[in-house]
C-alpha positions as CSV (number, residue, x, y, z in Angstrom):
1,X,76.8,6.3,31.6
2,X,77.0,2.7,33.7
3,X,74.1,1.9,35.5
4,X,76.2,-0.3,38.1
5,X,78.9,0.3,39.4
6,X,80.5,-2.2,42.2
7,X,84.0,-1.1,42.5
8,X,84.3,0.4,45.7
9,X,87.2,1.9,47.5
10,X,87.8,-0.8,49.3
11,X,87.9,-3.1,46.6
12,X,90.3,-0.3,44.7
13,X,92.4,-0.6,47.8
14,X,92.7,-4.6,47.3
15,X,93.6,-4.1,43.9
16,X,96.5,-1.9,44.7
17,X,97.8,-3.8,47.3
18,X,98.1,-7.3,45.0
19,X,99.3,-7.1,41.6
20,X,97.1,-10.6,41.3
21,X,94.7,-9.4,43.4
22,X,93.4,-6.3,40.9
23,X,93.8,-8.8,37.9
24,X,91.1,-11.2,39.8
25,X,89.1,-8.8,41.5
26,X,88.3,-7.0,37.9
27,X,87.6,-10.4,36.5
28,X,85.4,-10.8,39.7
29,X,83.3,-7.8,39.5
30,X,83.3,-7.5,35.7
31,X,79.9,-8.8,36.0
32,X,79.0,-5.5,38.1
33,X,79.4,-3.4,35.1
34,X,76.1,-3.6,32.6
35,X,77.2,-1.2,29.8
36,X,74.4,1.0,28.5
37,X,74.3,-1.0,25.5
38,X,73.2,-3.8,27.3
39,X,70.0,-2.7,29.3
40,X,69.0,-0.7,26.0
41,X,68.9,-4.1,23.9
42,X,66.8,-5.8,27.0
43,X,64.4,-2.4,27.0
44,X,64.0,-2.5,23.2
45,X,64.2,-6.1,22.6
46,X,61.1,-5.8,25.5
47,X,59.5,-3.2,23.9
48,X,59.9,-4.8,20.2
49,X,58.0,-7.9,21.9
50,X,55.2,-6.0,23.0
51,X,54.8,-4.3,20.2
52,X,55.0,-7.9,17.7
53,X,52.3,-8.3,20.5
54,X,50.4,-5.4,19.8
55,X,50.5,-5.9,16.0
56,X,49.2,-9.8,16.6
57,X,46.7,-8.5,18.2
58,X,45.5,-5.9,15.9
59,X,46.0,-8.3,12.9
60,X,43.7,-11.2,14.8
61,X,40.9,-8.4,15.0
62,X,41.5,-7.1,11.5
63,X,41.3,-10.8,10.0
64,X,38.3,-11.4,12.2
65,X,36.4,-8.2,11.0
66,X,37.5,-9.1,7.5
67,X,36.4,-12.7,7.8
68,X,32.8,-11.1,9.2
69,X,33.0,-8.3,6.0
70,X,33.3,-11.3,3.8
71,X,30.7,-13.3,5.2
72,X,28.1,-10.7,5.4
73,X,29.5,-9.2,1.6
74,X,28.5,-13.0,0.5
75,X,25.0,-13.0,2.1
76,X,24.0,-10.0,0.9
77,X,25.3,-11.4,-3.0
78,X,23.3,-14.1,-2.0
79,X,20.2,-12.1,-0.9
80,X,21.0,-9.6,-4.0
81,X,20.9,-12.9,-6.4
82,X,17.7,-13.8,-4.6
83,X,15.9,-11.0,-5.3
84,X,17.5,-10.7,-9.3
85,X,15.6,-14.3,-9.5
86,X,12.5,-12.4,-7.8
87,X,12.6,-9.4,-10.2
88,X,13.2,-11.1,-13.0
89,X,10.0,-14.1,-12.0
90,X,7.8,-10.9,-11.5
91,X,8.7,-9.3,-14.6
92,X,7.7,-12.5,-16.9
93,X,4.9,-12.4,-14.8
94,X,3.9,-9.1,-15.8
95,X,5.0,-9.6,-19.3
96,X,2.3,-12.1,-19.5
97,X,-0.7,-9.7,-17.6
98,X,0.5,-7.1,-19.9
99,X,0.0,-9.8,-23.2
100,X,-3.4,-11.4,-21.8
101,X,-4.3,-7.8,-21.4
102,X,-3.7,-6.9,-24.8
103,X,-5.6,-9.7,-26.2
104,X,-8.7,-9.6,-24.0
105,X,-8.3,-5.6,-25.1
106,X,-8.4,-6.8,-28.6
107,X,-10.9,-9.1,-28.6
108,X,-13.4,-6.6,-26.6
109,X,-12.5,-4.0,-28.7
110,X,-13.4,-6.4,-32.2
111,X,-16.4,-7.3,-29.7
112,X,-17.3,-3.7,-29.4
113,X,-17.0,-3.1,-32.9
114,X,-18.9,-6.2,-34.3
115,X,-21.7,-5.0,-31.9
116,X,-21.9,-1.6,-33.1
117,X,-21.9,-3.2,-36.6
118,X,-25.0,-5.2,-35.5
119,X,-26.8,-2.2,-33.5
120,X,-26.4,-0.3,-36.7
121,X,-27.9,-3.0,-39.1
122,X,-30.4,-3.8,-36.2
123,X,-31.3,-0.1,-36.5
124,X,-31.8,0.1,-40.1
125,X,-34.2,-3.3,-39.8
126,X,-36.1,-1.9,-37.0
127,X,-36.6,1.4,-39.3
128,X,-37.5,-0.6,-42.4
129,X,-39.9,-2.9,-39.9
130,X,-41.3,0.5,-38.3
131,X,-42.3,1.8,-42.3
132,X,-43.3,-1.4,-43.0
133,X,-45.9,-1.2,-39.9
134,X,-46.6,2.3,-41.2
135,X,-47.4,1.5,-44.6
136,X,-49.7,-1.7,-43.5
137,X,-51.7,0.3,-40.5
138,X,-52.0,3.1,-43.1
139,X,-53.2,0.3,-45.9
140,X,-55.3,-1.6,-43.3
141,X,-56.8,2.2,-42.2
142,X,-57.6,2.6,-46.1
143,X,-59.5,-0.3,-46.0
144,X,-62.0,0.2,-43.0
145,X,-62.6,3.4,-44.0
């Protein structure tokens, strides 16, 4: 389970030898020993960075593409607003055709109707004029005769 190890038998051998000598030769080489614990904290605490990293990363892009999404949500209100304004300018204006139309419609159907009115009465005068004519060619005929 240690991923060093630096006692060797020679050091073992020192150790035995000196009561002092084992006491200060496993202060000395305690540095040798890395427990498990140790190099898994550096691998993870690693790995955690890269990962924060990772996710910095990833958030910078997202708040870019949202910052873009926003932008082009707001020029397309804008453009949306735009042509509301233009609907709404080309609807008065065809309100107004649609009234002048009416009234010009109106007045050339009160036209139409006066002038049948006056065709009719222009009728009846040129049928009283044409007896009239009648009745003095037959009265001037009466008198050559």
């Amino acid at each position: 389970c240690f991923t060093k190890m630096a006692i060797t038998t020679s050091s073992l051998s020192d150790m035995c030898d000196s009561p002092s000598g084992a006491k200060d030769s496993l202060e000395h080489d305690a540095w040798a020993f890395e427990a498990p614990s140790d190099v898994a904290a550096a691998h993870e605490q690693q790995g955690l960075e890269n990962y924060v990293s990772e996710l910095e990363m990833k958030l910078a892009i997202q708040t870019n593409l949202l910052e873009d999404t926003v932008r082009l949500h707001q020029k397309l209100e804008e453009r949306h607003l735009a042509l509301e304004a233009g609907l709404n300018w080309k609807d008065a204006q065809l309100e107004t055709l649609a009234r002048e139309t009416s009234e010009v419609w109106m007045r050339l159907s009160q036209d139409v109707a006066t002038a049948c009115r006056e065709r009719e009465e222009w009728r009846r005068q040129a049928l009283r004029l044409e007896e009239e004519n009648c009745l003095l060619r037959d009265a001037l005929l009466e008198r050559q005769v």
